[in-house]
PDB file of N, CA, C, O and CB in Angstrom:
ATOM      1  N   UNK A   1     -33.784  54.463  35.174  1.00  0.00           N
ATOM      2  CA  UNK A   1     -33.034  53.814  34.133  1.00  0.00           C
ATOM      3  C   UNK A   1     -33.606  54.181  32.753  1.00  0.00           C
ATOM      4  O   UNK A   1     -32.896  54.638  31.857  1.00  0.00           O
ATOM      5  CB  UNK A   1     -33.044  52.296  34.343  1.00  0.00           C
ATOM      6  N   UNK A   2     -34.935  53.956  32.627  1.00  0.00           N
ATOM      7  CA  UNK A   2     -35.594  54.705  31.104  1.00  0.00           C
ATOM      8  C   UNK A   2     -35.069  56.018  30.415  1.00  0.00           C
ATOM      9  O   UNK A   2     -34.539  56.344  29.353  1.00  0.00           O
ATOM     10  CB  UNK A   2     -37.117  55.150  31.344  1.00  0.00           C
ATOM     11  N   UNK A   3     -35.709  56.883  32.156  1.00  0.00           N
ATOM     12  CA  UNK A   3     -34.656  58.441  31.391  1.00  0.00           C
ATOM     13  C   UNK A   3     -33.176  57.921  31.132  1.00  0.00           C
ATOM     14  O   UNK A   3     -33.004  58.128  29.930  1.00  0.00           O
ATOM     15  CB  UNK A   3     -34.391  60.107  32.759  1.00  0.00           C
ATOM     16  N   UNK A   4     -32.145  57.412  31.596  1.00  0.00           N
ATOM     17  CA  UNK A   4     -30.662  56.975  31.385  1.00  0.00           C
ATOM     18  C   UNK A   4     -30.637  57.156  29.968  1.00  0.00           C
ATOM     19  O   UNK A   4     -30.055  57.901  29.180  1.00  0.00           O
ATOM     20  CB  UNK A   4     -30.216  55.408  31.869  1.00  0.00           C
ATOM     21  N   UNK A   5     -31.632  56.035  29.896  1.00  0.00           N
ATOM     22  CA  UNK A   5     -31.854  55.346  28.115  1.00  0.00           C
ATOM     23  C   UNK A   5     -32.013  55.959  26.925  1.00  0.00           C
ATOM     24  O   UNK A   5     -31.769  55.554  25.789  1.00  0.00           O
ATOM     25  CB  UNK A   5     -33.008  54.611  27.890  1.00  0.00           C
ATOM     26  N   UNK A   6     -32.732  57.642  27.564  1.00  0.00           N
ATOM     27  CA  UNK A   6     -32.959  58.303  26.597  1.00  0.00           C
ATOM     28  C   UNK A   6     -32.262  59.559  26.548  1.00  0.00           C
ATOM     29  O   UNK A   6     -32.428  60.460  25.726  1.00  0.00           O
ATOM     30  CB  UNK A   6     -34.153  58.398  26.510  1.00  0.00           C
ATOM     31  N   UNK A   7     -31.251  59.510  27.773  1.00  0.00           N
ATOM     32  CA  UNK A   7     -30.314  60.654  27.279  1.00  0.00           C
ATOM     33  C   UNK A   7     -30.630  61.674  28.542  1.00  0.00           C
ATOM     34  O   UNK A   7     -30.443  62.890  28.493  1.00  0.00           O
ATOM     35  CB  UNK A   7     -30.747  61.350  25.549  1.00  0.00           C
ATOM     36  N   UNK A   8     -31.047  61.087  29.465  1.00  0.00           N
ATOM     37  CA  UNK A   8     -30.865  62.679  30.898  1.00  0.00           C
ATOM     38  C   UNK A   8     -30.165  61.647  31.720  1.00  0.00           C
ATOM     39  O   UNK A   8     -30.307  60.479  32.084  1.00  0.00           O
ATOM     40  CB  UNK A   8     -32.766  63.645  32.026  1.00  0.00           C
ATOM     41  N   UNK A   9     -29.197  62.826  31.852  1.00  0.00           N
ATOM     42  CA  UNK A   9     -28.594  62.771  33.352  1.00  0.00           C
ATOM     43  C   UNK A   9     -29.167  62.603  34.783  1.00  0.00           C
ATOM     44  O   UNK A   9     -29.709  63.640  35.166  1.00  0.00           O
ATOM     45  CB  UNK A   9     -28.042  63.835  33.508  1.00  0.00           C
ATOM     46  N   UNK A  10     -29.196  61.744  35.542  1.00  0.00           N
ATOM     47  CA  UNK A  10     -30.588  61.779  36.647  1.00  0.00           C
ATOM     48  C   UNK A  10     -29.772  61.898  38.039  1.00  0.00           C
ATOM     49  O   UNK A  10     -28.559  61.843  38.242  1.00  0.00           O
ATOM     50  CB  UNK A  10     -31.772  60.080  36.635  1.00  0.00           C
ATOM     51  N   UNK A  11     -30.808  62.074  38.886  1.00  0.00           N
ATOM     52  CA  UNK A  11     -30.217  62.335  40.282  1.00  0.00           C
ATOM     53  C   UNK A  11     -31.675  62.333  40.898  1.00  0.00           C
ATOM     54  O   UNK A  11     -32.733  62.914  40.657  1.00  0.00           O
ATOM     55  CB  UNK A  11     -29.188  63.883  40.521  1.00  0.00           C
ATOM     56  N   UNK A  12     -31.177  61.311  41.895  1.00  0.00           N
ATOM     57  CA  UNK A  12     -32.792  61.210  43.095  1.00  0.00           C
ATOM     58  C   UNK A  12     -31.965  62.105  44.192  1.00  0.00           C
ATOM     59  O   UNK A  12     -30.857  61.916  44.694  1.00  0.00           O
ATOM     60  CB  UNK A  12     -33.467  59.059  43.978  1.00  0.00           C
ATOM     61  N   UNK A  13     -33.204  63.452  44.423  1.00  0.00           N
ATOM     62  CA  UNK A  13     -32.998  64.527  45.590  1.00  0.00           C
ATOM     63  C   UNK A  13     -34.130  64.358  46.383  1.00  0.00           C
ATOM     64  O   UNK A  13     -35.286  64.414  45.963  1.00  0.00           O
ATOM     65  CB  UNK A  13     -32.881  66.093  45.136  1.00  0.00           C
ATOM     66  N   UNK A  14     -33.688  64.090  47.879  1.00  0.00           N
ATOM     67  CA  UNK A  14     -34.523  64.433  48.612  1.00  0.00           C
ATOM     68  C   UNK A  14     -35.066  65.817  49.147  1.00  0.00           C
ATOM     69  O   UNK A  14     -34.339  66.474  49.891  1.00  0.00           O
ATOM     70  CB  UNK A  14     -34.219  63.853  49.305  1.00  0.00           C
ATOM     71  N   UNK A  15     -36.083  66.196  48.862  1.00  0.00           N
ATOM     72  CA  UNK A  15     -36.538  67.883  49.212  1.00  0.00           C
ATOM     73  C   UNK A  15     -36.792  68.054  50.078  1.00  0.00           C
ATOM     74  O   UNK A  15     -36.722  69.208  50.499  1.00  0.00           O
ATOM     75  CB  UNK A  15     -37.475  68.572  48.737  1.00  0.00           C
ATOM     76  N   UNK A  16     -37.263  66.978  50.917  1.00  0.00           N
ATOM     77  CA  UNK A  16     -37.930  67.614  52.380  1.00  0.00           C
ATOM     78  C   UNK A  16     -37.490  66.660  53.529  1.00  0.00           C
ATOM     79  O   UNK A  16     -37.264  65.576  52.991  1.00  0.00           O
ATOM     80  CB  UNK A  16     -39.787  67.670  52.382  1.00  0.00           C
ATOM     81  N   UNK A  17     -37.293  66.583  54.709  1.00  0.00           N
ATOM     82  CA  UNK A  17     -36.653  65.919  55.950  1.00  0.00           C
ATOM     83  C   UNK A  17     -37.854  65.084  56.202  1.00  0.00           C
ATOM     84  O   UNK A  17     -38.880  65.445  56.778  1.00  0.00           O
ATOM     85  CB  UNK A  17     -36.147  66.955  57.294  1.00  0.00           C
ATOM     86  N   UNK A  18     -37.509  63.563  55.538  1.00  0.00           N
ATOM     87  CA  UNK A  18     -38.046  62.681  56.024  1.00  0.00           C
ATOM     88  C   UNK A  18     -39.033  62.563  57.208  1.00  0.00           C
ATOM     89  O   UNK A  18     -40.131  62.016  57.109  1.00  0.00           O
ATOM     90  CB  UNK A  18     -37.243  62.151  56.129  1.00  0.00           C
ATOM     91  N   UNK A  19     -38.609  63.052  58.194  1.00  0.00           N
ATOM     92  CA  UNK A  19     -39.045  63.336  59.524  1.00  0.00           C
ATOM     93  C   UNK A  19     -40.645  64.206  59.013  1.00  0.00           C
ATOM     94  O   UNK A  19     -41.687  64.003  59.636  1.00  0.00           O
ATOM     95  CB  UNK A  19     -37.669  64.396  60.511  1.00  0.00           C
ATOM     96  N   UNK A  20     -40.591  64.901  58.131  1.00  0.00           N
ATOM     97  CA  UNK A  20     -41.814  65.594  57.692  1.00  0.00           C
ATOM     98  C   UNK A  20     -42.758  64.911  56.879  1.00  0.00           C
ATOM     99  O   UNK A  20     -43.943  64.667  57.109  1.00  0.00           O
ATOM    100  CB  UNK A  20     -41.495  66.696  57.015  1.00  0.00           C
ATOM    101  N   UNK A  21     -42.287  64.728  56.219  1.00  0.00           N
ATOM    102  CA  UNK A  21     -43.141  63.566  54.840  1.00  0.00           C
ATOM    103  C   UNK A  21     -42.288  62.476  54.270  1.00  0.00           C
ATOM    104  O   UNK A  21     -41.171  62.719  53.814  1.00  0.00           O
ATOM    105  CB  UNK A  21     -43.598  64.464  53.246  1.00  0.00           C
ATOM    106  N   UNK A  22     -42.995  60.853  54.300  1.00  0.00           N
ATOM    107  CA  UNK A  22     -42.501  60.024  53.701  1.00  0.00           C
ATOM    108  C   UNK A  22     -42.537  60.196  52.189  1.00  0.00           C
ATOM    109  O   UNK A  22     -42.012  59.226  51.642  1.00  0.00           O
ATOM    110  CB  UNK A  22     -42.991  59.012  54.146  1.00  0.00           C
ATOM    111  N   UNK A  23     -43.048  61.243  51.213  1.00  0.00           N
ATOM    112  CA  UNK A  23     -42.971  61.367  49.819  1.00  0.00           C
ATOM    113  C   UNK A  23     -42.356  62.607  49.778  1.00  0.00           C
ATOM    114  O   UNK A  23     -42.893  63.707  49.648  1.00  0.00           O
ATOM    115  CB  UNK A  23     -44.263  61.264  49.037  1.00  0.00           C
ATOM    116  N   UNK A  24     -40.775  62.238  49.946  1.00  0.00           N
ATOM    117  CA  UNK A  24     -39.837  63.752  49.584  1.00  0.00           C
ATOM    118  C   UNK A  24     -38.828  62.855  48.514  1.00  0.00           C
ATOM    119  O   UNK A  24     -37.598  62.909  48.497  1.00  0.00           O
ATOM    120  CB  UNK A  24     -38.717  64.724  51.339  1.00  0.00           C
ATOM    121  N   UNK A  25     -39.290  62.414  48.047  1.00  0.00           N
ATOM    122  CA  UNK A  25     -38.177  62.090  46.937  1.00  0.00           C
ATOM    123  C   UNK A  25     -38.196  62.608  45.434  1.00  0.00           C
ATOM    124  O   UNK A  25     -39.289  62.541  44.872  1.00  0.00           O
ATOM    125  CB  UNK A  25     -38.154  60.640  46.788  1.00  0.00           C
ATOM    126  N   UNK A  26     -37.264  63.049  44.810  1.00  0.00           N
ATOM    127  CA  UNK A  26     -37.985  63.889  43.302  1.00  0.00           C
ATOM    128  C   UNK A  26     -36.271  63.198  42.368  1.00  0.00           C
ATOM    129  O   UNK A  26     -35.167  62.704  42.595  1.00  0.00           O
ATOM    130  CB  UNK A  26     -38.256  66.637  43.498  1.00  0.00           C
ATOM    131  N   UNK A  27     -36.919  63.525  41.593  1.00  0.00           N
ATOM    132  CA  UNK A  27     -36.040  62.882  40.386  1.00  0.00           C
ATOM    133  C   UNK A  27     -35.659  63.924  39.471  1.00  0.00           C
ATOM    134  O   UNK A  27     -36.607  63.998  38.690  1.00  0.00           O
ATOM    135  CB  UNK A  27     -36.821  61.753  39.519  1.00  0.00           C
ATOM    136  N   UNK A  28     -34.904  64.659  39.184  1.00  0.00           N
ATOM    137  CA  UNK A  28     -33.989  65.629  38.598  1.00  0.00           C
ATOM    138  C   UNK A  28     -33.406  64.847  37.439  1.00  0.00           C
ATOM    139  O   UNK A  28     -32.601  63.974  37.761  1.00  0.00           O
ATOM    140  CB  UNK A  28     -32.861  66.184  39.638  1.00  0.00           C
ATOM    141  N   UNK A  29     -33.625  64.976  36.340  1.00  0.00           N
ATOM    142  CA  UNK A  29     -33.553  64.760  35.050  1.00  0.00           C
ATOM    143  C   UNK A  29     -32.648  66.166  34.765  1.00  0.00           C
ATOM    144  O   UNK A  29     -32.821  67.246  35.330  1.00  0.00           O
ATOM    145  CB  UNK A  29     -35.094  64.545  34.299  1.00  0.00           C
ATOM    146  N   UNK A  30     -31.492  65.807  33.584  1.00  0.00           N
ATOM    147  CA  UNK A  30     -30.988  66.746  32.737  1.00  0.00           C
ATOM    148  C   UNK A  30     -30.943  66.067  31.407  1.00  0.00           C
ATOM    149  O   UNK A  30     -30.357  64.986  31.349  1.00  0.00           O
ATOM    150  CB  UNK A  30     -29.664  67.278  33.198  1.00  0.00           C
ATOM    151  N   UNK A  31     -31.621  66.686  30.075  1.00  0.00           N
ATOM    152  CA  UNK A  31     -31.117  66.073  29.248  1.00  0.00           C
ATOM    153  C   UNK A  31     -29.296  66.379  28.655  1.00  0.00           C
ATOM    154  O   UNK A  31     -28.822  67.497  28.454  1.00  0.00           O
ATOM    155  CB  UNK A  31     -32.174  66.263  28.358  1.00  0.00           C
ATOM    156  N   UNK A  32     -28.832  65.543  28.545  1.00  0.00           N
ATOM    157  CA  UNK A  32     -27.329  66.174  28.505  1.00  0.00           C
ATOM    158  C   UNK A  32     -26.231  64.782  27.733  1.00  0.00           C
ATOM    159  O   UNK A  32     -25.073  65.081  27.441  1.00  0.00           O
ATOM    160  CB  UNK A  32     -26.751  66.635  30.522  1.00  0.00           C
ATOM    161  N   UNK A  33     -26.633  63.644  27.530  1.00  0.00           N
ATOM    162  CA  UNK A  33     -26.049  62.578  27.317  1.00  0.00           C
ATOM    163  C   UNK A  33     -26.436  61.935  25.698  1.00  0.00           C
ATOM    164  O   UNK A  33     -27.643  62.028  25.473  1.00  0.00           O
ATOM    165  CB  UNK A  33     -26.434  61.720  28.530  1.00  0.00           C
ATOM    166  N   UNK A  34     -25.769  61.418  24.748  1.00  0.00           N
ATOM    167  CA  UNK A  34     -26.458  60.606  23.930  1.00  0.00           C
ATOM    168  C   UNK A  34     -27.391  59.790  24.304  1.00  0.00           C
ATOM    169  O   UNK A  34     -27.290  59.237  25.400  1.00  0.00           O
ATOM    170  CB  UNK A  34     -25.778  59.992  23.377  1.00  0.00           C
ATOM    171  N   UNK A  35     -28.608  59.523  23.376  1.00  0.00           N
ATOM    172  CA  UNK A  35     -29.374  58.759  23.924  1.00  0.00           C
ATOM    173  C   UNK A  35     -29.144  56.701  23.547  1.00  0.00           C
ATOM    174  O   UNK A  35     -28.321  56.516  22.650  1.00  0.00           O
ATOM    175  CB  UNK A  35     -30.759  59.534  23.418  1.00  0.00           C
ATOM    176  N   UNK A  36     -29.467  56.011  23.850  1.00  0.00           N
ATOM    177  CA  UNK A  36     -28.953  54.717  23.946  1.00  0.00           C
ATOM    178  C   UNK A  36     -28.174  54.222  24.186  1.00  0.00           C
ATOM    179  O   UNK A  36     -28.274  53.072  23.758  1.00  0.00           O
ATOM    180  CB  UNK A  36     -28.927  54.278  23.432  1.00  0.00           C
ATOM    181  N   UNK A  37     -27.108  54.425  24.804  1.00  0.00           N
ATOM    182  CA  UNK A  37     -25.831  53.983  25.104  1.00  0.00           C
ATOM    183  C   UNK A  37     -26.115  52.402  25.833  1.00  0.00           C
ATOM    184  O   UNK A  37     -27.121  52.034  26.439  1.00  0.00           O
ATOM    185  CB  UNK A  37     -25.041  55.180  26.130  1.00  0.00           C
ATOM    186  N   UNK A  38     -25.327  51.922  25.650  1.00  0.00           N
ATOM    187  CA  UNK A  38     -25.040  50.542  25.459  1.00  0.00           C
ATOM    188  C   UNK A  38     -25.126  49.812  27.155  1.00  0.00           C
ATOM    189  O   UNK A  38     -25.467  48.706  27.573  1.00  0.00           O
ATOM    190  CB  UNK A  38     -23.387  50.427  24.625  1.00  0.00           C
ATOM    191  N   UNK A  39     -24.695  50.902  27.717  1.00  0.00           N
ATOM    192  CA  UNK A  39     -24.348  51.044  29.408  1.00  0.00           C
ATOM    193  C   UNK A  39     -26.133  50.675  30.279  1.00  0.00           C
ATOM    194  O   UNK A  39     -26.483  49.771  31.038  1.00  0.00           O
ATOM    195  CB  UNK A  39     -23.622  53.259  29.825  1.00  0.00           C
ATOM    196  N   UNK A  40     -26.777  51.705  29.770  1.00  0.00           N
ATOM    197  CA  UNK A  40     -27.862  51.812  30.606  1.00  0.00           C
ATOM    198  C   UNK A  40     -29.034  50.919  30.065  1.00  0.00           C
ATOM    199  O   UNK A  40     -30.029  50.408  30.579  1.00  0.00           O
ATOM    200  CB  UNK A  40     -28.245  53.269  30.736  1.00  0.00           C
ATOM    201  N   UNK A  41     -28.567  50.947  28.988  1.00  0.00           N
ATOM    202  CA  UNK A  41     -29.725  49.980  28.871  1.00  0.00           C
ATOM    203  C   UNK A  41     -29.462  48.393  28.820  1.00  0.00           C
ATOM    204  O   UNK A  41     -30.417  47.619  28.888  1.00  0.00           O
ATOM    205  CB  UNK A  41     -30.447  50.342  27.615  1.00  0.00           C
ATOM    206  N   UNK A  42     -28.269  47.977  28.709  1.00  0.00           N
ATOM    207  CA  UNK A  42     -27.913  46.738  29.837  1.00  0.00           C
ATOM    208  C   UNK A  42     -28.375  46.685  30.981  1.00  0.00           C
ATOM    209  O   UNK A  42     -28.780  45.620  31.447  1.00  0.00           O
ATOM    210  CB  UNK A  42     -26.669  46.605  30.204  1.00  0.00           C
ATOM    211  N   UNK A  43     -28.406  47.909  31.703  1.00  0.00           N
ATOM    212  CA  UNK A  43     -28.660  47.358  32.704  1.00  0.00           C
ATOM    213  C   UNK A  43     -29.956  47.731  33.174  1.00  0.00           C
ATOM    214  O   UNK A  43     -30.240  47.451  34.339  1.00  0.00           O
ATOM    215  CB  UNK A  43     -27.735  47.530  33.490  1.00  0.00           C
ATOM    216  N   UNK A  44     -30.830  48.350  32.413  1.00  0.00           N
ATOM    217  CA  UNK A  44     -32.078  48.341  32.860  1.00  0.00           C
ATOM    218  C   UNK A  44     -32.606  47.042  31.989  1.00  0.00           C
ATOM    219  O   UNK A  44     -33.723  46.642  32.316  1.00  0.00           O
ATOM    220  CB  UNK A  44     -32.845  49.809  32.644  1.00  0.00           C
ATOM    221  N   UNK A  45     -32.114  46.515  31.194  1.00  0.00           N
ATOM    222  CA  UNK A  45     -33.074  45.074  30.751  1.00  0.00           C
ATOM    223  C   UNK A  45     -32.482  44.098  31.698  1.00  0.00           C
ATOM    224  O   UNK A  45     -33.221  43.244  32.188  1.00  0.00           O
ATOM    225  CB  UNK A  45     -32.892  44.407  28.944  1.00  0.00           C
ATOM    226  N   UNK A  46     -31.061  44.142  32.044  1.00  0.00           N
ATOM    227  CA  UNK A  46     -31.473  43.326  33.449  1.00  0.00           C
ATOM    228  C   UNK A  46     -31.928  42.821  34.761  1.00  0.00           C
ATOM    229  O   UNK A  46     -32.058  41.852  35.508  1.00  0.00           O
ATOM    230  CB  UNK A  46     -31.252  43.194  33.634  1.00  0.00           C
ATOM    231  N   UNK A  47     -32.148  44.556  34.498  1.00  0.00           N
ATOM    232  CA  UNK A  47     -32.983  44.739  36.220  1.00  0.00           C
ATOM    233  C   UNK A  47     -34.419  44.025  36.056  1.00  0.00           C
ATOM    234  O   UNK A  47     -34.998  43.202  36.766  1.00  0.00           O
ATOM    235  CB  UNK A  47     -33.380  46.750  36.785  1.00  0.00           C
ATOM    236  N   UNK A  48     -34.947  44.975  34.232  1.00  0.00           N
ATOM    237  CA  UNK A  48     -35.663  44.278  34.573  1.00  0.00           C
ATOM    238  C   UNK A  48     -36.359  42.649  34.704  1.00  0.00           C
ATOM    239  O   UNK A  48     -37.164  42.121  35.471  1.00  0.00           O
ATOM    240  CB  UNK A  48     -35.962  44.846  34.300  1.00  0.00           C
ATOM    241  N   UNK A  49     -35.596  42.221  33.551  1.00  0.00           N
ATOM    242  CA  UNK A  49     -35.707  40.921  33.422  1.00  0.00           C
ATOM    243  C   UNK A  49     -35.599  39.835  35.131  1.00  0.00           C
ATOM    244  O   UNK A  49     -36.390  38.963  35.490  1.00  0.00           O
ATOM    245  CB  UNK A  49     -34.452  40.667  32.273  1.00  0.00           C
ATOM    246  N   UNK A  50     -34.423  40.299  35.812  1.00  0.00           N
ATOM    247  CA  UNK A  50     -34.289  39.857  36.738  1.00  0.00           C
ATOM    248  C   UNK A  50     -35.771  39.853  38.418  1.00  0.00           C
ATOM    249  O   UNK A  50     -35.900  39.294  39.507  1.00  0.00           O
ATOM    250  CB  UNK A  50     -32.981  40.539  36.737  1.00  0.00           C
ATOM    251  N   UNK A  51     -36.396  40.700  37.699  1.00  0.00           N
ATOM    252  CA  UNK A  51     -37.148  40.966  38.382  1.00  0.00           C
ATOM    253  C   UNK A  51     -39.059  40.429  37.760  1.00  0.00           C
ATOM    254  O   UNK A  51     -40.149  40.388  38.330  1.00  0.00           O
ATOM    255  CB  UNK A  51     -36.659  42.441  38.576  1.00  0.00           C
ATOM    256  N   UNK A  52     -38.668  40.175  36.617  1.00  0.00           N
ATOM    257  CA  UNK A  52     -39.514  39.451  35.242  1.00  0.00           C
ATOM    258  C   UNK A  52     -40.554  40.602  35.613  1.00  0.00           C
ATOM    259  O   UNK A  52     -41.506  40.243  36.306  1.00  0.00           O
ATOM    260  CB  UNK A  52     -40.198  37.401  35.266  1.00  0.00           C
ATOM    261  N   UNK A  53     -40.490  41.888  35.251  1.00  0.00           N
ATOM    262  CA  UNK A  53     -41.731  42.898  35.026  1.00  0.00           C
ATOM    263  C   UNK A  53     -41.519  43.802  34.090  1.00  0.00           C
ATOM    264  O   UNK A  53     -40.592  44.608  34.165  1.00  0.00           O
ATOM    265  CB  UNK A  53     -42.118  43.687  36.182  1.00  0.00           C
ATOM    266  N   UNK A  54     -42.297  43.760  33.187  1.00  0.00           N
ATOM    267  CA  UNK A  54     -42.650  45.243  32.453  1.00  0.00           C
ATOM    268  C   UNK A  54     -43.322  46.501  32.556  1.00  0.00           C
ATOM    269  O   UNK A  54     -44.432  46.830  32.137  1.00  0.00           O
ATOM    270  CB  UNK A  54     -43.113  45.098  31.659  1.00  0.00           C
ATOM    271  N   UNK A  55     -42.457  47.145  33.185  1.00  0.00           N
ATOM    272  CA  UNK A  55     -42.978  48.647  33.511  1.00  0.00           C
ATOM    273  C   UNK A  55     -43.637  49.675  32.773  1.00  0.00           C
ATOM    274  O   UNK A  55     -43.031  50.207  31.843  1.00  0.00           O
ATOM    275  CB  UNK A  55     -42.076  49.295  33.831  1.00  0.00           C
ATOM    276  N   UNK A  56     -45.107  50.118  33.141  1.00  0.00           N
ATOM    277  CA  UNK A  56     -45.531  50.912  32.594  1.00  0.00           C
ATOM    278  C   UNK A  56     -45.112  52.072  32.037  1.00  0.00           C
ATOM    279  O   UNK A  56     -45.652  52.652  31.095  1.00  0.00           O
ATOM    280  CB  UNK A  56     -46.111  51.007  33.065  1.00  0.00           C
ATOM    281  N   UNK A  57     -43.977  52.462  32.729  1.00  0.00           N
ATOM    282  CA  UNK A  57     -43.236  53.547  31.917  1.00  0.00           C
ATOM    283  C   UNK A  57     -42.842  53.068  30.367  1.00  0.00           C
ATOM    284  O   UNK A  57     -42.782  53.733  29.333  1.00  0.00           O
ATOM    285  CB  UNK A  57     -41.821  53.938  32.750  1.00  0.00           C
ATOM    286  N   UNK A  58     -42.656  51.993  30.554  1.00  0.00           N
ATOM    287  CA  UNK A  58     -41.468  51.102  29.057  1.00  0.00           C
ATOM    288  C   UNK A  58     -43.129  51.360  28.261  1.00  0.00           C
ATOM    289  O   UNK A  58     -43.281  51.840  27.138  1.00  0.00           O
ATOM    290  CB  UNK A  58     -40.533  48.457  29.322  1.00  0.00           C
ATOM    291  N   UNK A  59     -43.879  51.047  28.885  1.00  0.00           N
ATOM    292  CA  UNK A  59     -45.508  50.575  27.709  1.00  0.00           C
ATOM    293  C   UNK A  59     -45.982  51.970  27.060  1.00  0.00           C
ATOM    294  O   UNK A  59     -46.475  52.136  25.944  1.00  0.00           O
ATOM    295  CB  UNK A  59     -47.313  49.843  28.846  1.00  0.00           C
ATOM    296  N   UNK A  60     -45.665  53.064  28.189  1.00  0.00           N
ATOM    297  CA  UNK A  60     -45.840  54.547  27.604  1.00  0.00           C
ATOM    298  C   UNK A  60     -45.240  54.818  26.215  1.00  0.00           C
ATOM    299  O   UNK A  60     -45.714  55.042  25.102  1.00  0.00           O
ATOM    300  CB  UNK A  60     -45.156  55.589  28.567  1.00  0.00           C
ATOM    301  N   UNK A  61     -44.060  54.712  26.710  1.00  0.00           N
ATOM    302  CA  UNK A  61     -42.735  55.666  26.012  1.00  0.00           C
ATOM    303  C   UNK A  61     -41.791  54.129  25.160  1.00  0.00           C
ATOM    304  O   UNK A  61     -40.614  53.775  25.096  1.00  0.00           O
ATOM    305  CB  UNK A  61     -41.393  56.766  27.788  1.00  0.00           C
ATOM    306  N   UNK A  62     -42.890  53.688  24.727  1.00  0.00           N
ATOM    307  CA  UNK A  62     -42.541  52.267  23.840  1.00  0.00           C
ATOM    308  C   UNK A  62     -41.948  53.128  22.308  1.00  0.00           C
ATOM    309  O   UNK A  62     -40.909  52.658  21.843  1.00  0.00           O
ATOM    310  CB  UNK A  62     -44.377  50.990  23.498  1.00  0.00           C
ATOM    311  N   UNK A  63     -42.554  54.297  21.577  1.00  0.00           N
ATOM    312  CA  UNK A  63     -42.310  54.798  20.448  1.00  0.00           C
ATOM    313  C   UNK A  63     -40.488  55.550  20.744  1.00  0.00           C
ATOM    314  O   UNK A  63     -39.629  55.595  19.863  1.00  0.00           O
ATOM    315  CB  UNK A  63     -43.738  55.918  20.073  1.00  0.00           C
ATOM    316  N   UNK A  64     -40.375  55.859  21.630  1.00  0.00           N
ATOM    317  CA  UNK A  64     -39.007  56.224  22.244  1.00  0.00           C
ATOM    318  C   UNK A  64     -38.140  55.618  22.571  1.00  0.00           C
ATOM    319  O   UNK A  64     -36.942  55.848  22.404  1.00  0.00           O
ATOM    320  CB  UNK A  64     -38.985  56.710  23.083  1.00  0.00           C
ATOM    321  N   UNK A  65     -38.811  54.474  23.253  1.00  0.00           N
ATOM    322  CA  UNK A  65     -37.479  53.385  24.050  1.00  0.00           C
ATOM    323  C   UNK A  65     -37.293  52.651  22.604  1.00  0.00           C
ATOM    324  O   UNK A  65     -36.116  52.564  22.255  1.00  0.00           O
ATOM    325  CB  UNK A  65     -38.080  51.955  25.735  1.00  0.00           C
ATOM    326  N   UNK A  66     -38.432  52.011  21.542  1.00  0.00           N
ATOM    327  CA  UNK A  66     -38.014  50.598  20.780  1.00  0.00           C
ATOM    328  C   UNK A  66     -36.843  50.587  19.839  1.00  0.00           C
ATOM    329  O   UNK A  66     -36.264  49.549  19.520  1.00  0.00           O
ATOM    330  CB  UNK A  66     -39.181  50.092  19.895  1.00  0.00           C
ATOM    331  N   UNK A  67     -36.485  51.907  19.364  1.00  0.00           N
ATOM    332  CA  UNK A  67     -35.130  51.565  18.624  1.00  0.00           C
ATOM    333  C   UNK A  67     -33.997  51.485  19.646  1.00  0.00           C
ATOM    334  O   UNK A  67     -32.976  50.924  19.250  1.00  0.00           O
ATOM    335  CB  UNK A  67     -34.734  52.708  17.489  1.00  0.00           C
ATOM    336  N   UNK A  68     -34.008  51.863  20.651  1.00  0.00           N
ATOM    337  CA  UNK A  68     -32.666  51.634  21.796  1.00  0.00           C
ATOM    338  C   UNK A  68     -33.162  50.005  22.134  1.00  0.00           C
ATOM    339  O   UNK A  68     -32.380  49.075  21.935  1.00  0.00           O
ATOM    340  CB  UNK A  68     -32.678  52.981  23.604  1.00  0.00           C
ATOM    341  N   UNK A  69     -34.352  49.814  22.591  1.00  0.00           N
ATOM    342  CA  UNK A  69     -34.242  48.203  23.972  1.00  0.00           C
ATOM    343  C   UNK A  69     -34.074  46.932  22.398  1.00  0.00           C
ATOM    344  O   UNK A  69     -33.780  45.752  22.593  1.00  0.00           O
ATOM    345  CB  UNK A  69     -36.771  47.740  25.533  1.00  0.00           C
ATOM    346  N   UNK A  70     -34.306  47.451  21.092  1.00  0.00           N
ATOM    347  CA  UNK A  70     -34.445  46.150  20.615  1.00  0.00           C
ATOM    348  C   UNK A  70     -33.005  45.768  19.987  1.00  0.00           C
ATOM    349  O   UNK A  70     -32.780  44.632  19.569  1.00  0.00           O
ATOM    350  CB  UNK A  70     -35.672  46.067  19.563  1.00  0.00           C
ATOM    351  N   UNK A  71     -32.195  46.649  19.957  1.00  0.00           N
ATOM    352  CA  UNK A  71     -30.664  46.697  19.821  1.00  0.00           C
ATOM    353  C   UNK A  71     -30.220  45.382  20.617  1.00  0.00           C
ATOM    354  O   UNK A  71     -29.373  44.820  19.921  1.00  0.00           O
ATOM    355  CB  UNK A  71     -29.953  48.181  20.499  1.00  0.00           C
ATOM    356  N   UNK A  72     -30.442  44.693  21.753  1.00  0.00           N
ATOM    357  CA  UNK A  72     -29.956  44.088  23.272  1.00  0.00           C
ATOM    358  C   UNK A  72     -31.254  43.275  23.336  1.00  0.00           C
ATOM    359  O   UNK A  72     -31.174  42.693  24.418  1.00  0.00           O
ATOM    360  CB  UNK A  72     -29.675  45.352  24.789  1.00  0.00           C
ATOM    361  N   UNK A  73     -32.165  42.999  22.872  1.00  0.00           N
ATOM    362  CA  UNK A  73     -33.389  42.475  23.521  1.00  0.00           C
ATOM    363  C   UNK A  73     -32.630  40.788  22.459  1.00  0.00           C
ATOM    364  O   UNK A  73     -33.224  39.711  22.505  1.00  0.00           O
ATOM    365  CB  UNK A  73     -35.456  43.559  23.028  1.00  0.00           C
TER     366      UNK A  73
END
C-alpha cells in the first residue's frame, strides 16, 4: 500500500513453487501512476488504523509519505 501511495504500480509474484521454499514471494513495483491519490491511501490508513500499527516502512519513508498521509490523517 505505501508503494500505491507513492506512485508504483505493484504486483505480488510468486517465483518459486511453494513446494520448494516458503519465501517465494517478491513484490514487483512499477513506477507508473501519480503519486497520492486519494484511493490508496484511504485505504492504507485504514488498514492501518484498523489494525492500530505503525509500520516501519511509514517511519522510514516518513519525508515521502507526509505530504500524501497528512492530506486524510
Amino acid at each position: 500500500m505505501i508503494l500505491r501511495i507513492l506512485g508504483f504500480k505493484t504486483q505480488v509474484v510468486e517465483f518459486v513453487s511453494s513446494e520448494a521454499t516458503a519465501r517465494n514471494i517478491m513484490i514487483k513495483a512499477e513506477f507508473c501512476v501519480k503519486p497520492g491519490q486519494c484511493g490508496p491511501v484511504g485505504e492504507y490508513l485504514a488498514l492501518r488504523d484498523y489494525w492500530g500499527v505503525k509500520p516501519w516502512l511509514e517511519d522510514r519513508l516518513a519525508p515521502l509519505l507526509a505530504k500524501y498521509l497528512s492530506r486524510y490523517e
